[in-house]
C-alpha positions as CSV (number, residue, x, y, z in Angstrom):
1,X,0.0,0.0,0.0
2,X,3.0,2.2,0.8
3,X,3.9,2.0,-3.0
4,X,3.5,5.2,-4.6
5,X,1.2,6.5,-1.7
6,X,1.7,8.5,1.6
7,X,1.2,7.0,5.0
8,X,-0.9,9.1,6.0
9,X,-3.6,7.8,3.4
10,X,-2.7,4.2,3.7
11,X,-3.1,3.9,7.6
12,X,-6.9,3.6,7.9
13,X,-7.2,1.5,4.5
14,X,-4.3,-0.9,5.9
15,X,-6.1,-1.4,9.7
16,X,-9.7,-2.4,7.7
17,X,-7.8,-4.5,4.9
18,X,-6.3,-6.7,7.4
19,X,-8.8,-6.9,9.9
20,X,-10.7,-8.3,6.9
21,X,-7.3,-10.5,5.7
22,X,-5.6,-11.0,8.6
23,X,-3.1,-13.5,6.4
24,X,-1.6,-15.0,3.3
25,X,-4.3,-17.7,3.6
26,X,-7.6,-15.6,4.0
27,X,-6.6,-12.8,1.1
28,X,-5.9,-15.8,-1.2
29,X,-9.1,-17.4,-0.5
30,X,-11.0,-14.0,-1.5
31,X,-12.4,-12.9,-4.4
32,X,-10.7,-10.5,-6.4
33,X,-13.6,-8.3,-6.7
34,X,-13.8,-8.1,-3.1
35,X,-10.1,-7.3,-2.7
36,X,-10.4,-4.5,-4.9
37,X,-13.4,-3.3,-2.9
38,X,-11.3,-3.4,0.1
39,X,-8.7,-1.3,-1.6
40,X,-10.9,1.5,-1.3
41,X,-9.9,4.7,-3.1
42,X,-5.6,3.9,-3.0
43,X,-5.2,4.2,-5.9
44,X,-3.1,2.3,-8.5
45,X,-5.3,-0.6,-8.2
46,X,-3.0,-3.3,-10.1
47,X,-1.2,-3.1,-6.8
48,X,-4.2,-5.1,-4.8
49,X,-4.7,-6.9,-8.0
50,X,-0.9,-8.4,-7.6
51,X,-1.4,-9.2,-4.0
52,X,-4.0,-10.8,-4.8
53,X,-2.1,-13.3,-7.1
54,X,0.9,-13.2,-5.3
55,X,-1.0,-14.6,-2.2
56,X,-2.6,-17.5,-4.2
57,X,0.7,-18.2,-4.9
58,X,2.7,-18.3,-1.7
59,X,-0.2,-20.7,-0.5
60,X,0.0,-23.0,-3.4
61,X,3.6,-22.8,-4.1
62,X,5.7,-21.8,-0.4
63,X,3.3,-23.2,2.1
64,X,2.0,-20.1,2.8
65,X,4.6,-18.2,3.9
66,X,6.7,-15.7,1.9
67,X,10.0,-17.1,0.4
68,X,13.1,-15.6,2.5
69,X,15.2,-15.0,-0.6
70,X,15.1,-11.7,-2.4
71,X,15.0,-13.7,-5.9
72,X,12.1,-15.7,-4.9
73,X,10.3,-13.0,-4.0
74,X,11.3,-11.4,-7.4
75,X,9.2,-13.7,-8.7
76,X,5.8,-13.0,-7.4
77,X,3.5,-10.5,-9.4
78,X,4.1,-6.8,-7.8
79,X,7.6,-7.5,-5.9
80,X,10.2,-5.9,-7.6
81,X,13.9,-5.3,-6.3
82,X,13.2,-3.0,-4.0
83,X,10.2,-4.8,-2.2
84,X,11.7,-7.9,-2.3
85,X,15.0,-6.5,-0.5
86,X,13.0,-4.5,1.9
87,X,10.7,-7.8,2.7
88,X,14.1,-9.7,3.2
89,X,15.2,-7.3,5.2
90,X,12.4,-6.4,7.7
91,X,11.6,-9.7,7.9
92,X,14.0,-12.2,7.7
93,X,16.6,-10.0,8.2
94,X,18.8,-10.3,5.4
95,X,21.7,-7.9,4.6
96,X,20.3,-6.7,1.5
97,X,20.0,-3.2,0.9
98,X,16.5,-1.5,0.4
99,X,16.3,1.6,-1.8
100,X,13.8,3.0,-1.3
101,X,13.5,7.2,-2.1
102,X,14.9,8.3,1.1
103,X,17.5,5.3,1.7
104,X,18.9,6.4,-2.0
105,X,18.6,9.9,-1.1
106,X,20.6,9.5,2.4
107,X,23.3,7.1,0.6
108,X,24.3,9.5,-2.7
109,X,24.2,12.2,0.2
110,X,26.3,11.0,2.6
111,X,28.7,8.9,0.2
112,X,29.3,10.6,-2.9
113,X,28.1,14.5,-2.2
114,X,25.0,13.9,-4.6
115,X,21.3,14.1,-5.0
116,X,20.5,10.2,-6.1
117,X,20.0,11.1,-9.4
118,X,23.5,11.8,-9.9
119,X,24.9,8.4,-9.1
120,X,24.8,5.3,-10.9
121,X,22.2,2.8,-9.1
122,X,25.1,0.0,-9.1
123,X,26.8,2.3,-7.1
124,X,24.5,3.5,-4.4
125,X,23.4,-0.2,-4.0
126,X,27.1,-1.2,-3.4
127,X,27.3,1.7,-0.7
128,X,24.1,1.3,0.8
129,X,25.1,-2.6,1.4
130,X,28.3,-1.5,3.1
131,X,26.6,0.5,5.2
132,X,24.4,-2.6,6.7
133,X,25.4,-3.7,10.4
134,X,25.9,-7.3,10.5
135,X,23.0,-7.6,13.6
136,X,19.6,-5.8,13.8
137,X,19.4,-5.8,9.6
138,X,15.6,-4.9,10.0
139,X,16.0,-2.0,12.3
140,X,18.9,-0.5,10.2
141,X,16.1,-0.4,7.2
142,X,13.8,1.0,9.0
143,X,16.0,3.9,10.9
144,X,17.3,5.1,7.1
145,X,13.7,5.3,6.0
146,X,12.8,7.2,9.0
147,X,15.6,9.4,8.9
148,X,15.4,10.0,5.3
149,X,11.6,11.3,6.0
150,X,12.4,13.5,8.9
151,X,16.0,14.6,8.9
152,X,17.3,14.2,5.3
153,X,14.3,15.5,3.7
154,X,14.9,16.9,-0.1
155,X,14.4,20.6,0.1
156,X,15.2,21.4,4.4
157,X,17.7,18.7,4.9
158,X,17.7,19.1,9.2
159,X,21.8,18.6,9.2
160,X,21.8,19.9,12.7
161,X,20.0,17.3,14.0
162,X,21.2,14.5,11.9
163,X,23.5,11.6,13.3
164,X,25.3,11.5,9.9
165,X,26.4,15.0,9.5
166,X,29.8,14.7,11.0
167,X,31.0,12.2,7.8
168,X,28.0,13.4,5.4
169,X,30.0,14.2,1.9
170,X,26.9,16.2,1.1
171,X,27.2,18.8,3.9
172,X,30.9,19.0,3.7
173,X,30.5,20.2,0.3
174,X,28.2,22.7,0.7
175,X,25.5,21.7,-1.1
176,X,22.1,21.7,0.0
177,X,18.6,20.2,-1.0
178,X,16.4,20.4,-3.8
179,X,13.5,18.8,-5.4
180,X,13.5,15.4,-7.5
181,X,13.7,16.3,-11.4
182,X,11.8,13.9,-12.0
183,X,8.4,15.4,-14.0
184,X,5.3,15.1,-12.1
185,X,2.6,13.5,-14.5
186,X,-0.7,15.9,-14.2
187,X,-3.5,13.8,-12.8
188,X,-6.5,16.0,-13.8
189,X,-8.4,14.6,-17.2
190,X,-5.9,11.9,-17.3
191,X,-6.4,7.6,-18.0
192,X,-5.4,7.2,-14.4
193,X,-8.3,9.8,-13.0
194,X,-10.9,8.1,-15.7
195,X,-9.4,4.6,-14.3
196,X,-10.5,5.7,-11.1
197,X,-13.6,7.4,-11.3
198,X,-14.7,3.9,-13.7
199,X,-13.6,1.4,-10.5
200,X,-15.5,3.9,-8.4
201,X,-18.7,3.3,-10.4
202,X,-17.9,-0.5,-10.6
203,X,-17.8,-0.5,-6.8
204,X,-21.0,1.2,-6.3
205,X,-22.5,-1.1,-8.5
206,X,-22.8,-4.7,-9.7
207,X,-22.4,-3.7,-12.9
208,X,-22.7,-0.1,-15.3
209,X,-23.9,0.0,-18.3
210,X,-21.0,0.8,-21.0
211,X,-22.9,3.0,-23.4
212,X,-23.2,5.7,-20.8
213,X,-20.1,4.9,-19.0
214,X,-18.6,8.2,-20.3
215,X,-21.1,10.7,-19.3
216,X,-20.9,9.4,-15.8
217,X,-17.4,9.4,-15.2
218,X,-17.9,13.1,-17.0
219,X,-14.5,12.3,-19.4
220,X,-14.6,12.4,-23.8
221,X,-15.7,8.6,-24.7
222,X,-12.4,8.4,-26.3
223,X,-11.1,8.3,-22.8
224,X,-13.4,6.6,-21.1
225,X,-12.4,3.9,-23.8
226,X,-8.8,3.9,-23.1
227,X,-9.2,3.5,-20.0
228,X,-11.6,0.7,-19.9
229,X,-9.2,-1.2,-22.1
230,X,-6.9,-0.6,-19.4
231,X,-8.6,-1.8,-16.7
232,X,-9.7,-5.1,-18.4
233,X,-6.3,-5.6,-19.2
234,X,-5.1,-5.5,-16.0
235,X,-7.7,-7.7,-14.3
236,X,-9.3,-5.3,-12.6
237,X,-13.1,-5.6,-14.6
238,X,-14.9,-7.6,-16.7
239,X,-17.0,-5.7,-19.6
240,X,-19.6,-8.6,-20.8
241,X,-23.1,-7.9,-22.5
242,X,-22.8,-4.3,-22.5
243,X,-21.8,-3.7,-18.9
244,X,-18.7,-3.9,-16.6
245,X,-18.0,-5.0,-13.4
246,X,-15.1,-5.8,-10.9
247,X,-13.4,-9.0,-12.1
């Protein structure tokens, strides 16, 4: 849930979504439709759609319990490198390094003088692994996210109260913080706002008819279209008869 969204939107969703699938077991076990449900309004939908799978395999395929091996994990739908370091991590702790934004960010900083996009991700992976203690592997994670957040933000980095500044390459050089240049896509009148508002419908409802599908989600038919096609390609609804629904 933490993918791509801010905490402070994903802590009621995560208390109710694991209340209702309190393991591996019972969120394989559940319908996808009601998965999605329980996603509520997240956001980038796929991700529940991948948990989803990714639990149906762990039961049939690891007995249930995620693999400890960061290339096992690889393989299941939605893990990529980072996830699958960070779960090998956290929980198994494994000295693999997690780079996540603010665990790159407090690497290139403190290592090479740099904002992460000015180092080679080979490289801040081979520092960042350096950097692991070889005990308490989880909480070393966990401390370099938090610390990332709150001290080594990207704009105010809070050097004064940082435990790194006295060996931080960034602050010895001067330099100070500024944002990602990375462009923002816009999200008004675009696929991923006309994804949402068309999973919002489907939710409501059973089903929605298609032919008006457009004027309810208030976007061109054009777009409505696109992102319908979307949708159905990613498993998220069904369009049968004329009508859509949740998968």
């Amino acid at each position: 849930m933490l993918q791509q969204t801010q905490a402070g939107r994903v802590v009621s969703a995560y208390g109710s979504f694991l209340a209702r699938y309190p393991d591996v077991a019972a969120l394989a076990a559940a319908r996808r439709a009601d998965v999605v449900r329980s996603w509520g309004g997240l956001g980038y939908p796929r991700r529940a759609v991948a948990l989803h799978r990714a639990a149906r395999i762990v039961v049939a395929e690891h007995g249930g319990r995620l693999p400890r091996d960061p290339a096992a994990l690889r393989t299941l739908p939605g893990i990529g490198p980072y996830t699958a370091n960070a779960i090998a991590a956290i929980a198994y702790g494994r000295a693999v390094p997690s780079l996540e934004t603010n665990v790159r960010r407090i690497t290139a900083r403190s290592s090479f003088a740099a904002e992460p996009d000015e180092v080679p991700i080979a490289e801040l992976a081979a520092a960042a692994l350096a950097w692991i203690p070889p005990r308490r592997v989880a909480a070393w994670t966990q401390a370099l996210m938090d610390l990332g957040r709150d001290v080594c933000r990207p704009l105010r980095p809070a050097c004064d109260v940082c435990p790194l500044a006295p060996a931080c390459a960034f602050r010895a050089a001067g330099r100070v913080g500024r944002r990602s240049t990375r462009p923002q896509p816009r999200f008004e009148g675009s696929v991923r706002q006309a994804r949402g508002r068309i999973l919002a419908q489907a939710r409501a409802a059973r089903s929605v008819p298609v032919e008006d599908l457009a004027a309810r989600i208030g976007v061109p038919p054009a777009r409505a279209d696109e992102a319908l096609a979307g949708l159905a390609r990613d498993g998220l609804v069904v369009v049968a008869r004329g009508r859509v629904r949740l998968a």
